[in-house]
C-alpha positions in Angstrom: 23.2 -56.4 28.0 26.3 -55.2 29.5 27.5 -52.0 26.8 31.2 -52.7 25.1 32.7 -50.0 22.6 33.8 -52.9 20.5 34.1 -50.4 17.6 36.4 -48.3 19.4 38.9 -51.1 20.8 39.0 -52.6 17.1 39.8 -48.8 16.0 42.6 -48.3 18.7 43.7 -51.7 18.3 47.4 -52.4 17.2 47.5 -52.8 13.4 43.9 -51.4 13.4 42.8 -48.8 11.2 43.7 -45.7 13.1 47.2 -47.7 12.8 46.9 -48.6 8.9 46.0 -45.0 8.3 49.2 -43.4 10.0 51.4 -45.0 7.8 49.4 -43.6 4.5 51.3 -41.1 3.1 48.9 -40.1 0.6 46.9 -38.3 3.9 48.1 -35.0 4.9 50.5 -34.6 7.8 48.2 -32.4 9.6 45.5 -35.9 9.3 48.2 -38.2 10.6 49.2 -35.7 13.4 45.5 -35.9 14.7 45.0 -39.4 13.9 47.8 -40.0 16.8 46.5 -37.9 19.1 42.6 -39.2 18.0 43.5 -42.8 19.2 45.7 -41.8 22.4 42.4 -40.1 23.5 39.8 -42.6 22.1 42.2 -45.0 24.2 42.5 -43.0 27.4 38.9 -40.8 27.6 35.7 -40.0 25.9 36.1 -37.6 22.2 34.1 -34.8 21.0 31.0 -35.3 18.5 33.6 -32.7 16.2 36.6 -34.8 16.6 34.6 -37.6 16.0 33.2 -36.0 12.4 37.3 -35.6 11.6 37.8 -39.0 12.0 35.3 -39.9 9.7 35.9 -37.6 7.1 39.6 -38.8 7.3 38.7 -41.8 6.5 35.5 -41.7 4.5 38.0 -39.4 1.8 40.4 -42.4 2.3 38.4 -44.9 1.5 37.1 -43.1 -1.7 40.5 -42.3 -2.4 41.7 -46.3 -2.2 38.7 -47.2 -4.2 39.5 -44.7 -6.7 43.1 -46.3 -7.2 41.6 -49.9 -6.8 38.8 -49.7 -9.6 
């Protein structure tokens, strides 16, 4: 089995969720500003385990955040 980072091409895809969470304006600028820079990288090169971890935190908080409003 040949190994694909499907998960990261859906991530850095246009209109994916890197993309969708950009446009939030209920996360901080200072998220949005390395959310940019996050998927340039993720598109171009490998990340860091702790860049990673920022990613998820930015949108783990998100999602709780959405689900909050949602419920």
């Amino acid at each position: 089995m040949t190994y694909t980072n499907a998960v990261c091409v859906a991530h850095c895809a246009v209109d994916g969720p890197i993309d969708k969470l950009e446009l939030e304006t209920n996360i901080p600028k200072t998220h949005r500003t390395f959310l940019a820079t996050y998927q340039a990288k993720l598109a171009s090169k490998s990340t860091t385990k702790s860049e990673d971890r920022r990613y998820l935190h930015i949108l783990s908080v998100w999602m709780i955040q959405r689900h909050k409003i949602t419920a």
